[in-house]
OpenMM code with the backbone's topology and positions (N, CA, C; nanometers):
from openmm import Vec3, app, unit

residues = "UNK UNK UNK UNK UNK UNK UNK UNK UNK UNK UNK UNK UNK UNK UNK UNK UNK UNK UNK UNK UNK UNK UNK UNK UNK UNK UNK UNK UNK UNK UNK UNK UNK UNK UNK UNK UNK UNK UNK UNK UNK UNK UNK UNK UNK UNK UNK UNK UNK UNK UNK UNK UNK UNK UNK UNK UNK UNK UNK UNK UNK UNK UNK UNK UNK UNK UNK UNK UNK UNK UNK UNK UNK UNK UNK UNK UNK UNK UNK UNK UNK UNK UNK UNK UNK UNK UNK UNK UNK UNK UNK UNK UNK UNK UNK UNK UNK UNK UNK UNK UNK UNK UNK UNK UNK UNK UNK UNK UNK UNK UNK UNK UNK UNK UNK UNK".split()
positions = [
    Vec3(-2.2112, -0.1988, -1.7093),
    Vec3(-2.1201, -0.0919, -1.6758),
    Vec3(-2.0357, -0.1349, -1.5556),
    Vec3(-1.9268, -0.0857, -1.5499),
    Vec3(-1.8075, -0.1448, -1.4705),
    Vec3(-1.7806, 0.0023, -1.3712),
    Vec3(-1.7708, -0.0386, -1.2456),
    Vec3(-1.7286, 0.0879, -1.1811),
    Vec3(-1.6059, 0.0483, -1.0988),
    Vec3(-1.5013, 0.1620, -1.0261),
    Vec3(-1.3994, 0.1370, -0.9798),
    Vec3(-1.4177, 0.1568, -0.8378),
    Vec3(-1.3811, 0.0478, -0.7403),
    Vec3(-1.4218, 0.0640, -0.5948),
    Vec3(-1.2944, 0.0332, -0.4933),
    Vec3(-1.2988, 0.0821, -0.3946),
    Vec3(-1.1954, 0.0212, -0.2473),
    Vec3(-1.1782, -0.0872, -0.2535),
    Vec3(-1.0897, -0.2044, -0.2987),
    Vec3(-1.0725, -0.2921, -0.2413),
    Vec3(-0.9849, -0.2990, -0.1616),
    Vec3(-0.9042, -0.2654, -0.1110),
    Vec3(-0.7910, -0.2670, -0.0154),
    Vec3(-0.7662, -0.1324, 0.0191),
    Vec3(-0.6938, -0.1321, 0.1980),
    Vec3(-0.6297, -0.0233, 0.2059),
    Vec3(-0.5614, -0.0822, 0.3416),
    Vec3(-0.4534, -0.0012, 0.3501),
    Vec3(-0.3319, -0.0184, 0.4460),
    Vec3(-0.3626, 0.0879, 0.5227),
    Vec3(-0.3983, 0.1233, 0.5909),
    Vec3(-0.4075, 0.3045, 0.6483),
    Vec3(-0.2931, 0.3377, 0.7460),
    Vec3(-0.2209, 0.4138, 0.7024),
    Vec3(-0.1240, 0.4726, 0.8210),
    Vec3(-0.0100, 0.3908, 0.8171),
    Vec3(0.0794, 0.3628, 0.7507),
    Vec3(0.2092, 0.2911, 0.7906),
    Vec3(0.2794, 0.3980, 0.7499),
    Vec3(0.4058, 0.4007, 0.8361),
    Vec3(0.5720, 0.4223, 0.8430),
    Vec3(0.6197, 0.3900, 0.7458),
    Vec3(0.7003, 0.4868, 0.6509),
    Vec3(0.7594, 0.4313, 0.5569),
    Vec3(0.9544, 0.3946, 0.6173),
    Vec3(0.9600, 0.3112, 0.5988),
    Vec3(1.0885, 0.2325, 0.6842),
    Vec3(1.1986, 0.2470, 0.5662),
    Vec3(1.1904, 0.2561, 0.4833),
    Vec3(1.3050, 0.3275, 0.3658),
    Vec3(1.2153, 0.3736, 0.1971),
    Vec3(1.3663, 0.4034, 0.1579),
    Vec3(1.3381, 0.4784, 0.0345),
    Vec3(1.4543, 0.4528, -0.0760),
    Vec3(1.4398, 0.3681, -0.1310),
    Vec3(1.5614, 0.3168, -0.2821),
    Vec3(1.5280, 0.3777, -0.3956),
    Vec3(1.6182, 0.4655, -0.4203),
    Vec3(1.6230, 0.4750, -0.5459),
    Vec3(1.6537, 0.4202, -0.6569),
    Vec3(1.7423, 0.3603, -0.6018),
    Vec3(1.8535, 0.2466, -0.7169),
    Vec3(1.7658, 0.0736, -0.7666),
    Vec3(1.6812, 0.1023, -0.6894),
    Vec3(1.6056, 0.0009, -0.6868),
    Vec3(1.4860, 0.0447, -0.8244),
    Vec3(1.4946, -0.1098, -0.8948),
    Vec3(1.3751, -0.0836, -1.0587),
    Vec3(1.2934, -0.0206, -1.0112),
    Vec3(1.2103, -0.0380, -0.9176),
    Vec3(1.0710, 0.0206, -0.8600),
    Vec3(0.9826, -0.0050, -0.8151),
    Vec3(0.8742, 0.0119, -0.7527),
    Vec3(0.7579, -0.0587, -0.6699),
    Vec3(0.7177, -0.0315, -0.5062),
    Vec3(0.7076, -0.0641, -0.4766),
    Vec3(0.6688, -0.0670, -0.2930),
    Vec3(0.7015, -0.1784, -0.2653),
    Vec3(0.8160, -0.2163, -0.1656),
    Vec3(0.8379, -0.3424, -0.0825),
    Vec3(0.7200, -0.3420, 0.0431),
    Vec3(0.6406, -0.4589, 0.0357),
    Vec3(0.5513, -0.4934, 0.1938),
    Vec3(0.6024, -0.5688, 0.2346),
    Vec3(0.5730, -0.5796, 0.4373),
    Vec3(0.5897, -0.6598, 0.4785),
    Vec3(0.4439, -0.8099, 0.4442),
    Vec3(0.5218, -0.9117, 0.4082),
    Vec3(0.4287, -1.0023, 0.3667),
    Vec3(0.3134, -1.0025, 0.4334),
    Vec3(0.2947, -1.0203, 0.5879),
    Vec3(0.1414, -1.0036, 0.6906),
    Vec3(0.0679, -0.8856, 0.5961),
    Vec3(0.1314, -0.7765, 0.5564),
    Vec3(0.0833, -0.6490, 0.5375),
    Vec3(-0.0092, -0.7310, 0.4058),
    Vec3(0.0288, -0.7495, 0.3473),
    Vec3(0.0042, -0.7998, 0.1924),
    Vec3(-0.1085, -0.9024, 0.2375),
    Vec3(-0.1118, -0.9962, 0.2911),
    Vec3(-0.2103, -1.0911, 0.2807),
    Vec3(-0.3186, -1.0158, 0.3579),
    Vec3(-0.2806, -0.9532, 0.4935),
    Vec3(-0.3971, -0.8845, 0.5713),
    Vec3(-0.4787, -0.7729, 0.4878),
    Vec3(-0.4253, -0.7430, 0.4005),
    Vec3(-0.5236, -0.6347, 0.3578),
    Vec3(-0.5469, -0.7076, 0.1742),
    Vec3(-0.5046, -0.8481, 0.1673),
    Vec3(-0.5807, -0.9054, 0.0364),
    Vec3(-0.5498, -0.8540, -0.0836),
    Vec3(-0.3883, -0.8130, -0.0876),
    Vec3(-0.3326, -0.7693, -0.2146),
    Vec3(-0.2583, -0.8970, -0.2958),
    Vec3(-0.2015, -0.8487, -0.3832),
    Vec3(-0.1156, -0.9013, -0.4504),
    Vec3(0.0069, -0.8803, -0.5334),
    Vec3(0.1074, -0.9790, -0.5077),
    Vec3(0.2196, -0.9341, -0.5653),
    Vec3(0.2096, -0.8626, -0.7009),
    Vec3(0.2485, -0.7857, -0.7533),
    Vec3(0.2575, -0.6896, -0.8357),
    Vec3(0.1029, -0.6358, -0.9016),
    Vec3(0.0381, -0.6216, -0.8018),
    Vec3(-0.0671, -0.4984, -0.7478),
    Vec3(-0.0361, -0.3980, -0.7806),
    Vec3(-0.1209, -0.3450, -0.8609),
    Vec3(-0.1186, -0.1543, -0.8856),
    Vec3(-0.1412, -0.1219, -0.7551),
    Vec3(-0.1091, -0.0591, -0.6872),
    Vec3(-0.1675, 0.0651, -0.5670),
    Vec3(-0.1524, 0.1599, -0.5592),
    Vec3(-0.2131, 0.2459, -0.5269),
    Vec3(-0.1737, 0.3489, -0.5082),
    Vec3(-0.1078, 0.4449, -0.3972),
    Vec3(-0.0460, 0.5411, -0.3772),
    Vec3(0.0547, 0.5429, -0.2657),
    Vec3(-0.0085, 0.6703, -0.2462),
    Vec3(-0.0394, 0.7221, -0.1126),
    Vec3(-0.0667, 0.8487, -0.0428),
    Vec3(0.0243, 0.8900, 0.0653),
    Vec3(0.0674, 0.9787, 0.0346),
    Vec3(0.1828, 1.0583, 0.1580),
    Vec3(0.1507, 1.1462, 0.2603),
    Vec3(0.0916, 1.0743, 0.3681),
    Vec3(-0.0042, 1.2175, 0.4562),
    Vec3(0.1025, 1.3019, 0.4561),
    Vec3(0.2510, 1.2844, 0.4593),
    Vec3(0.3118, 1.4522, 0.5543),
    Vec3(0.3323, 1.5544, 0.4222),
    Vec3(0.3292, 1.5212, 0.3208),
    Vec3(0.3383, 1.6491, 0.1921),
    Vec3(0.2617, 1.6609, 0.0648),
    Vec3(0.1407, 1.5160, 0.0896),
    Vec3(0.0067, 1.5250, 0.0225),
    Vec3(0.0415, 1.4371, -0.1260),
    Vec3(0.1726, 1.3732, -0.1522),
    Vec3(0.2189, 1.3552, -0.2553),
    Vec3(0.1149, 1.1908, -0.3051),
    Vec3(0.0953, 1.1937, -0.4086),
    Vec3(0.0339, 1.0431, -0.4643),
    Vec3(0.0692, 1.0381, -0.5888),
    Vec3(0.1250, 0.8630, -0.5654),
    Vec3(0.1849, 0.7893, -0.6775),
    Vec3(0.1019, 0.6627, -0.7005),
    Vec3(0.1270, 0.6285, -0.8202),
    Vec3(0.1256, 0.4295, -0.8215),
    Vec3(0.1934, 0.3567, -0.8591),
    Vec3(0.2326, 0.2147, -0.7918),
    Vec3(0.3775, 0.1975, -0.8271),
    Vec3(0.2334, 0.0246, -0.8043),
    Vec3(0.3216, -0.0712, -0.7557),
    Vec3(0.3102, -0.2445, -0.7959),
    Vec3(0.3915, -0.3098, -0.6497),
    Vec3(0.2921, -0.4067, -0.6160),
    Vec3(0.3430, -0.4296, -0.4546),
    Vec3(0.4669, -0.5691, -0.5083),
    Vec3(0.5521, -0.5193, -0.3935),
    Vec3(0.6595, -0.6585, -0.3958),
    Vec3(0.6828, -0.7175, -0.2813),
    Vec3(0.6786, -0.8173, -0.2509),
    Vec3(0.6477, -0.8797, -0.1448),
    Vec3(0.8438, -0.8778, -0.0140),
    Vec3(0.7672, -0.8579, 0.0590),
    Vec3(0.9130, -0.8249, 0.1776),
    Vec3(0.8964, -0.9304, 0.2724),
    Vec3(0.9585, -0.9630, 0.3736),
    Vec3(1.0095, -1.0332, 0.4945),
    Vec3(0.9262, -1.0199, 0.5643),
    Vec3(0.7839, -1.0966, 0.5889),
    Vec3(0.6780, -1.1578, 0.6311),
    Vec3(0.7513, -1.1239, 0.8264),
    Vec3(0.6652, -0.9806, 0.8749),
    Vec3(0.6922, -0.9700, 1.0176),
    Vec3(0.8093, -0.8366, 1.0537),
    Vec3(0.8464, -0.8271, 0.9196),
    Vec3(0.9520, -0.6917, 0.9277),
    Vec3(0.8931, -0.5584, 0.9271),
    Vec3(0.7553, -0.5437, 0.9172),
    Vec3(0.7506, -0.3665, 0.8996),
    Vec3(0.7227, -0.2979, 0.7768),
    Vec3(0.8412, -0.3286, 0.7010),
    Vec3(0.8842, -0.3494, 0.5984),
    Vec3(0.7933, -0.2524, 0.4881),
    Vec3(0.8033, -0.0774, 0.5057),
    Vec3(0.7696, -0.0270, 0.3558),
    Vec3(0.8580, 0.0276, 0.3474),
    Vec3(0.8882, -0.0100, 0.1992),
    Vec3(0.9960, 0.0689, 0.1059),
    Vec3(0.9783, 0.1063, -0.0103),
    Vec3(1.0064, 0.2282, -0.0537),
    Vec3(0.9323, 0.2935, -0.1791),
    Vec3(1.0386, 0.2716, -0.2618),
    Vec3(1.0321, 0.2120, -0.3697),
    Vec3(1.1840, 0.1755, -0.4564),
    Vec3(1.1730, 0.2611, -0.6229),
    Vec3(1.2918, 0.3239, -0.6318),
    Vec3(1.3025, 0.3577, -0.7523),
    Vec3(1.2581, 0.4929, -0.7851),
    Vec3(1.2080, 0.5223, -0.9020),
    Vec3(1.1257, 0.7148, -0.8918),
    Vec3(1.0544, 0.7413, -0.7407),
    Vec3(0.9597, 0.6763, -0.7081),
    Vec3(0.8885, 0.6852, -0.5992),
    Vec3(0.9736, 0.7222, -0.4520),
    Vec3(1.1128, 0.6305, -0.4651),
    Vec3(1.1618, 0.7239, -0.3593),
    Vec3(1.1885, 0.8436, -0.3356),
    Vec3(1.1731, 0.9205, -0.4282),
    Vec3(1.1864, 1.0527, -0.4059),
    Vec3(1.0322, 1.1061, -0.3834),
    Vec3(0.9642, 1.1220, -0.4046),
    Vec3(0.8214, 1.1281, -0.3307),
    Vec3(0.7990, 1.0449, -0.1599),
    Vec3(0.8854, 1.0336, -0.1142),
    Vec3(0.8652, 1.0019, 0.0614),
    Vec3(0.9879, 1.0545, 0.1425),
    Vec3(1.0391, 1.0425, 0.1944),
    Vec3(1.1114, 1.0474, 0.3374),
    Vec3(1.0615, 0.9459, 0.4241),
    Vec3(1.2094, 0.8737, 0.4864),
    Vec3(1.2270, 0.8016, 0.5477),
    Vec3(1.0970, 0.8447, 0.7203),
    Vec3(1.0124, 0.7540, 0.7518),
    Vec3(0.8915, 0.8052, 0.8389),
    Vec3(0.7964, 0.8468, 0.8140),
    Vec3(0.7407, 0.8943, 0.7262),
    Vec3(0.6518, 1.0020, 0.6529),
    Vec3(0.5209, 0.8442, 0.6653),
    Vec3(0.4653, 0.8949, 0.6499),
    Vec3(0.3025, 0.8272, 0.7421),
    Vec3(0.2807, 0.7948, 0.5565),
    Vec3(0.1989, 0.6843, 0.5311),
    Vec3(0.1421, 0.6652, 0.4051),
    Vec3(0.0164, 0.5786, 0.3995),
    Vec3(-0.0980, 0.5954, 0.3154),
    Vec3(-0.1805, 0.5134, 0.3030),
    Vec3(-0.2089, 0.4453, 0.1685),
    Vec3(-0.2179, 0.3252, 0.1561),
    Vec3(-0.1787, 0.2227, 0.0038),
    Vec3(-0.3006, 0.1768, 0.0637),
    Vec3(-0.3470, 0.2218, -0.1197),
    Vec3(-0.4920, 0.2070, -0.1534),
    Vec3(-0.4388, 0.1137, -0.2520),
    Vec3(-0.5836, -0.0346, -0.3331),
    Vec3(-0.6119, -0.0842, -0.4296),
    Vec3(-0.7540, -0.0693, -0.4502),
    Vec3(-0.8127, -0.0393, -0.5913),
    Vec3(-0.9128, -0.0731, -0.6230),
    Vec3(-0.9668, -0.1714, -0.7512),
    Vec3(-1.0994, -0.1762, -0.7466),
    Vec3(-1.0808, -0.2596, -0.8490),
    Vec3(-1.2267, -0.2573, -0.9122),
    Vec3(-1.2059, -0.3303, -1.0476),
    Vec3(-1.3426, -0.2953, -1.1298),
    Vec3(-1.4849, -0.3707, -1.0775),
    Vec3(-1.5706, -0.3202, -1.0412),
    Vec3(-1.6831, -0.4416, -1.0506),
    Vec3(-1.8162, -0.3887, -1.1017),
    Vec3(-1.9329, -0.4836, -1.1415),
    Vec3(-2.0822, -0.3995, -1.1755),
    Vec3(-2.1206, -0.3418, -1.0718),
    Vec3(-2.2607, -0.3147, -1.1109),
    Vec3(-2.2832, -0.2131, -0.9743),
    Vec3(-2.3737, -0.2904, -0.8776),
    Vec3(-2.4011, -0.4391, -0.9029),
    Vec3(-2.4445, -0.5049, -0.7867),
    Vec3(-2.3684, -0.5358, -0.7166),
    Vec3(-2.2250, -0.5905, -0.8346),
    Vec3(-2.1171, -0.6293, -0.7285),
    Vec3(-2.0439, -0.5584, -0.6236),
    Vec3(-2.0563, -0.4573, -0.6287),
    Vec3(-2.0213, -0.3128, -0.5449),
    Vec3(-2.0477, -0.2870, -0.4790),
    Vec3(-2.2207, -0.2909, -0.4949),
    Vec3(-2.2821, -0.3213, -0.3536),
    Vec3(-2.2858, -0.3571, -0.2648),
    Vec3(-2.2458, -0.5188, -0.3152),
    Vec3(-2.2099, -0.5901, -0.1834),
    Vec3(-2.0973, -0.6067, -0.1627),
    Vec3(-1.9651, -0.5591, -0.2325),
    Vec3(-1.8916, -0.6078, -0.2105),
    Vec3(-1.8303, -0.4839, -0.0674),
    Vec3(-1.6901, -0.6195, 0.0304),
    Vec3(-1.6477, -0.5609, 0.1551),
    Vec3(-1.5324, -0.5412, 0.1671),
    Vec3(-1.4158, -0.4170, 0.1623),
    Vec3(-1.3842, -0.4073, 0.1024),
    Vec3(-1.2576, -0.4688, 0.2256),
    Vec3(-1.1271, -0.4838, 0.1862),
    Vec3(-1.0574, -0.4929, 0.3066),
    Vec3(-0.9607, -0.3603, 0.3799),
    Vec3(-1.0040, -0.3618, 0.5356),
    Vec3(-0.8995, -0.2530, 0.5147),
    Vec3(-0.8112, -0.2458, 0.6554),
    Vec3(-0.6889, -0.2424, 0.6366),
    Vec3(-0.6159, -0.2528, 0.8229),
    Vec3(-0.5762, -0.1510, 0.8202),
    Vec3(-0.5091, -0.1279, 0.9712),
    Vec3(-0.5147, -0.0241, 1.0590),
    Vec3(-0.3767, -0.0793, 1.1572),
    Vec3(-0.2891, -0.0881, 1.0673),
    Vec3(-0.1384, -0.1287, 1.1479),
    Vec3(-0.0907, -0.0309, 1.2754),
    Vec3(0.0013, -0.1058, 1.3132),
    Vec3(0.0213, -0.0086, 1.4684),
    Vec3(0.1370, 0.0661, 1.3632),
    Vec3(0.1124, 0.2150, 1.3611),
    Vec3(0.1944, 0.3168, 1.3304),
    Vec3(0.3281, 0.3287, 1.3505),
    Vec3(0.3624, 0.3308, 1.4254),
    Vec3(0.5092, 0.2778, 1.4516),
    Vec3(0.5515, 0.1726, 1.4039),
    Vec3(0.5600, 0.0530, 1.4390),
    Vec3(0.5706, -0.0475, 1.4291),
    Vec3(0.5295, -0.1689, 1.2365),
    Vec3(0.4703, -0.0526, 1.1833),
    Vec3(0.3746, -0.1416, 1.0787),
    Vec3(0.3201, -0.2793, 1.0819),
    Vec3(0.3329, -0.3202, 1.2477),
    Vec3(0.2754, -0.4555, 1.2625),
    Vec3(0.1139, -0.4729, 1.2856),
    Vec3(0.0405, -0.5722, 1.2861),
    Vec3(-0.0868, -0.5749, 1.2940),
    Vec3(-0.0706, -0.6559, 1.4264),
    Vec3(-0.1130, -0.5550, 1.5368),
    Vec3(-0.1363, -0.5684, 1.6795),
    Vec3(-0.2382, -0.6954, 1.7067),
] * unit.nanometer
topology = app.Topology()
chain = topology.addChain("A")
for resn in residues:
    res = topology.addResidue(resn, chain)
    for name in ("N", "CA", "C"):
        topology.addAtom(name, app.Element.getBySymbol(name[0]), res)
């Protein structure tokens, strides 16, 4: 049996824009992406602390040191420019592997979306 667990989470970043015109996805800043052990076109899931809204969109990789979240496409309309967000991944494993497994998770400076 296969269960679905935390593997990643971003907690608390700034969303730094919002494209609509854009196909779709979440732009990261690259640090963001490797520090929390995702991957380019990653399901994640998107949480909006300021109006409770959750989506899932596919990570695209941004300018390694920029900040850099941008919700592109349908999804921009589910944020505002600032609006606090937390991007979750999970993923399948047995239930030993679960056990042990650790999951990754950062804690960017809020403002800034940099890892202090």
């Amino acid at each position: 049996m296969l269960i679905e667990v935390l593997k990643s989470k971003i907690h608390r970043v700034r969303v730094t824009g919002a494209d609509l015109n854009y196909i779709g996805s979440i732009t990261l800043d690259k640090n963001l992406i490797d520090a929390a052990q995702l991957l380019v076109g990653e399901k994640v899931q998107v949480v909006n602390i300021n109006n409770g809204e959750r989506l899932e969109t596919y990570v695209i990789e941004g300018k390694a040191g920029s900040g850099e979240v941008t919700l592109n496409g349908p999804a921009a309309r589910k944020v505002q420019k600032g609006d606090l967000i937390i991007i979750i991944a999970y993923a399948h494993m047995d239930l030993e592997e679960a056990r042990q497994f650790k999951p990754s998770m950062i804690f960017p400076n809020e403002i800034t979306n940099l890892l202090d």
